[in-house]
N, C-alpha and C positions, 0 to 999 in steps of 0.2 A: 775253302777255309773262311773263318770268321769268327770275330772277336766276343767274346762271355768272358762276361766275371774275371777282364784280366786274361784271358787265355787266349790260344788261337786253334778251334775247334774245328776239325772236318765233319761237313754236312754230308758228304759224301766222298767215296774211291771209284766205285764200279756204279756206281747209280743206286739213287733209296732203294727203287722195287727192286730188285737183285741182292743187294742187301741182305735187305727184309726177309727176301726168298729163300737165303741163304740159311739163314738163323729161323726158318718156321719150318725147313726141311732137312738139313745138313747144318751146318753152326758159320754162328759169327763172330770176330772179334771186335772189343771197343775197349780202346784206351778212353777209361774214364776218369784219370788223375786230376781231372777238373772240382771234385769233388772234394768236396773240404774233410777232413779226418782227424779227430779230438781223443786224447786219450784222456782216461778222469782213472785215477787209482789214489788207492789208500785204506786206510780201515774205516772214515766216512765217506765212500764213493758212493755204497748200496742208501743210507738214507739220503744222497744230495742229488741222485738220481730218483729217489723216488720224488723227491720236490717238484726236481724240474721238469720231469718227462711225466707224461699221460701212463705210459702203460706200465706193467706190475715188473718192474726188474728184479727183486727179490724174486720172481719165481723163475728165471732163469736160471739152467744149473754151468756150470764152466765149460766154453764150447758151444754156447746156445744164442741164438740172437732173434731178436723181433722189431716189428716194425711199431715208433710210436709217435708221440708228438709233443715238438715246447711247446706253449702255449703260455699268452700274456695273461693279466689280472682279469682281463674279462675273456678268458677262454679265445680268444685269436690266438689263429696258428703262427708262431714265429716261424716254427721251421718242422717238415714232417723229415722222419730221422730213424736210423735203421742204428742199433744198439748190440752188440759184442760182447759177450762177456767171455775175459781170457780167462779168465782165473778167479778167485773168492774175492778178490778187491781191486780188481784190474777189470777197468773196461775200455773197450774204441766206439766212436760215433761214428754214421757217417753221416755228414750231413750235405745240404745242397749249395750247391758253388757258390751262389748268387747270396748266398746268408752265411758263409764263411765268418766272415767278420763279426757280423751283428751278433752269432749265436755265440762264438768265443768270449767276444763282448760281453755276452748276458751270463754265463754261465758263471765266467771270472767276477761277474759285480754280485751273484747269488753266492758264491762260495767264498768271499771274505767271510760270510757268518758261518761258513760250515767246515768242522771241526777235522783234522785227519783225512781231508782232500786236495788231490793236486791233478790239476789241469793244464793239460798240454796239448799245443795246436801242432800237430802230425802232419800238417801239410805236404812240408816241400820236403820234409824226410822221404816218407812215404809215397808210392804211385799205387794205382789201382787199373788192372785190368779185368776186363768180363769176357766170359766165354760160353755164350750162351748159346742152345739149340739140342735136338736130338743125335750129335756127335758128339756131343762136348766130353763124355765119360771116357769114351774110348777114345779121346786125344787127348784127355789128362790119363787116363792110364797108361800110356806109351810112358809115361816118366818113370813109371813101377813106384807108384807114391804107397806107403803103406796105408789102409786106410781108408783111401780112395773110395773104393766098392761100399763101403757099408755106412758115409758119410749120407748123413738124413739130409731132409728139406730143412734149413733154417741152424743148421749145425756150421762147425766148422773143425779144423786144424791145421795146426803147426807142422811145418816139415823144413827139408833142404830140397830148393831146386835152384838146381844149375849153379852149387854151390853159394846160395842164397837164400837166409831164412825166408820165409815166405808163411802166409795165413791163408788158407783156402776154407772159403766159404759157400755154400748151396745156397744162397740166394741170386738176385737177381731183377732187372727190370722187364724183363721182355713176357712173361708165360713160360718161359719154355724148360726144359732141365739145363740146369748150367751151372758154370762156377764163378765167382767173383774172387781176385787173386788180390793182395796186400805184401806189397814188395819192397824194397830200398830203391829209392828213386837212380839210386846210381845201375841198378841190374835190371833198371826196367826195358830199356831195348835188347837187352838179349834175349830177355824172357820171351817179350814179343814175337822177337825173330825164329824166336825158337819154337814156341807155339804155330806160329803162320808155315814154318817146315813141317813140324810133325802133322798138322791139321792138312796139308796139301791133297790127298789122296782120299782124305775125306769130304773135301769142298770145306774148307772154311779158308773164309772171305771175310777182310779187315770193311768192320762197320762203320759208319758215321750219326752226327747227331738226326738226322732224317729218318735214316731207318728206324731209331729208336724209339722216334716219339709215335709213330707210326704203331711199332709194336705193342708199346708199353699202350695207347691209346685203345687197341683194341681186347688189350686187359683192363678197361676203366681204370687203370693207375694213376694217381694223383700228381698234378704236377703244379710243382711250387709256382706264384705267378698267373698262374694260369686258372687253376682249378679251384684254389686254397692262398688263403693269405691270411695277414695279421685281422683281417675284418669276417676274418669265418673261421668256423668253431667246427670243431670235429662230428660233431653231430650233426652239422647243417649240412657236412661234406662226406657223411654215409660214412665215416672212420670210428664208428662207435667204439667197436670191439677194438678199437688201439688204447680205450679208457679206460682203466680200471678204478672204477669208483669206490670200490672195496675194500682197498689198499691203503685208504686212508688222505689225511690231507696232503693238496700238491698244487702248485700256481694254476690258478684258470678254476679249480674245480667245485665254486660255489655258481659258479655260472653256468658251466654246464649241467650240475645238477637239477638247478632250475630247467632248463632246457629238457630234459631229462624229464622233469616230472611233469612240465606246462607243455611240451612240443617245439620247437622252434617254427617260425616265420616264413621259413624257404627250406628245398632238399635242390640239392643235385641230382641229376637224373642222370641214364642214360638215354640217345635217342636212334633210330632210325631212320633215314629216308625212306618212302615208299616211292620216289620216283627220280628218276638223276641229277643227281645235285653232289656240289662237296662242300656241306657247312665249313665255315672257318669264324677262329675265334671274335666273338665281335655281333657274331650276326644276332639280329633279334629273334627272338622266341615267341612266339603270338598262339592267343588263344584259337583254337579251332570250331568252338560251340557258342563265342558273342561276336560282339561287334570287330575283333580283331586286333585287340588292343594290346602292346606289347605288355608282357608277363615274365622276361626273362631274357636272357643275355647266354650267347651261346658262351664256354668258357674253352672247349678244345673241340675241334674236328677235322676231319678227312674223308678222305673214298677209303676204305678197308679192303684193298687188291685179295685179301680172303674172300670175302663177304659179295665185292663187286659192288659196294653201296654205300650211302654217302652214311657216317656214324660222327656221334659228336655229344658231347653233354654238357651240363648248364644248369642254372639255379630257378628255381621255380617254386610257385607255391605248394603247401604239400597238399591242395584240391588237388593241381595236377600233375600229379606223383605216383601216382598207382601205376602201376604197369599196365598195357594194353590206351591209355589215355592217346588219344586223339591232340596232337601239337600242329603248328606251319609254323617254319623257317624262313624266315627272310633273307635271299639269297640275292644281294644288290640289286633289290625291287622283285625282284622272282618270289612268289608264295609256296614254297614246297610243302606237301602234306608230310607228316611225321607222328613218330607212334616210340612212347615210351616204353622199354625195356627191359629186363633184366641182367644188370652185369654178370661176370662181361662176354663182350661181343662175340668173344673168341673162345670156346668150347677147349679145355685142355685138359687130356685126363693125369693125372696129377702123379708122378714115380719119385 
């Protein structure tokens, strides 16, 4: 266990690679009620959401949710944010632990000017768990959810389990098919309990934060801190298609335009090892064709027990961006050769 954002996280149960294994062959579980959760309803939510978020919330229909991003005056990412919409003027956020506060913060000080909106921090009401992997369907169908089966990627629903409203949702951090659960904090251990029973016969195995970065890592997923901050702009962080520039005016979006039409400065890449090593966040990124000079800063990595090879990605100029480029990793004095990518690592055909 260990401390985030106020919480007390497990990094592991059964060990990361087991885990890991669990949820890319059979399913895993993760209490992720660390995550911060915002409700915004009213008859101005759909304009005070198109403001503040990057991507097109009017073209959600009720039941639908995407991935986008707040972003500050000059297009830094506050917070990247996965959006809900229950109904024609009812939506939930989710957003990241570690920006809990600050985004509540920002949202409440955007919406004194905005008309017919109410914003409420869902936190400690609400828990969140995930249930991700190629089991996951058929250990929520053991509940006989109506529904169930024909629930899309990126959709959701309402139902009763275990006599408790509950929101099930098809998204997810890891690749894999799964469901993401939104429950009253008071029936979140049973729910749990009850999941980790009925999943027994399938191999599902309670997760921790290890495995997940692990997973999410080898779907290039973004991770707050890490990958993306208030000093990078969704362009520079390959998150384009979370912009909809179309949609009209919204914070950040004179600056990413620019960006847009001139190119930005630096991309995030993904990379490769070509020979054993396990980049980790921090390492320097060095040119492979001059003198050697550092070019970049690694922002997340690992060995990918898939893959059997060290992966990791990082900011770089967009000379060396093109896939197939030629990189070295500085690996605590060690020069490892490397070779950029395309995301992500991990090959998933998509149900």
């Amino acid at each position: 266990m260990v401390g985030f954002a106020g919480w007390e996280m497990p990094i592991q149960y059964s060990g990361v690679v087991d885990e890991y294994q669990a949820v890319r062959s059979r399913a895993g579980l993760f209490d992720v009620s660390h995550m911060g959760r915002v409700g915004v309803q009213g008859s101005g939510a759909v304009p005070f959401l198109q403001r503040v978020t990057t991507n097109d919330v009017a073209a959600l229909s009720p039941m639908q949710a995407h991935y986008s991003m707040v972003c500050n005056e000059r297009g830094g990412i506050k917070d990247d944010i996965f959006v809900y919409r229950l109904s024609a003027d009812e939506f939930l956020l989710c957003v990241n632990a570690s920006n809990r506060e600050k985004i509540v913060s920002w949202l409440e000080e955007q919406g004194r000017a905005a008309a017919g909106c109410r914003i409420e921090d869902r936190s400690n009401e609400l828990a969140q768990l995930a249930i991700q992997g190629p089991a996951s369907r058929d250990i929520m169908s053991a509940f006989g959810i109506a529904g169930l089966e024909s629930l899309k990627l990126r959709h959701c629903l309402e139902t009763t389990l275990l006599d408790a409203r509950c929101l099930i949702a098809r998204t997810g951090y890891t690749g894999e098919f799964g469901y993401e659960l939104y429950v009253s904090a008071a029936h979140a251990l049973r729910l749990w309990e009850a999941l980790l029973a009925k999943g027994a016969a399938s191999g599902l195995k309670p997760a921790g934060l290890g495995a997940r970065d692990l997973l999410r890592l080898e779907m290039a997923y973004l991770l707050y801190g890490n990958d993306i901050s208030e000093d990078t702009t969704p362009l520079e962080a390959g998150a384009g298609w979370a912009v909809a520039m179309a949609k009209g005016e919204f914070i950040g979006r004179s600056v990413l335009h620019q960006q847009q039409q001139q190119g930005t400065t630096r991309r995030l890449v993904s990379f490769e090892l070509l020979e054993k090593g396990v980049p980790r966040h921090g390492c320097a990124i060095r040119s492979a064709h001059t003198d050697g000079s550092q070019i970049g800063e690694v922002t997340s990595g690992n060995l990918s027990p898939l893959l059997q090879k060290g992966i990791g990605m990082g900011y770089v100029s967009p000379s060396h961006a093109t896939q197939g480029t030629s990189l070295v990793i500085d690996i605590r004095g060690r020069a490892l050769p490397a070779i950029v990518v395309k995301p992500p690592f991990y090959k998933h055909k998509k149900s």
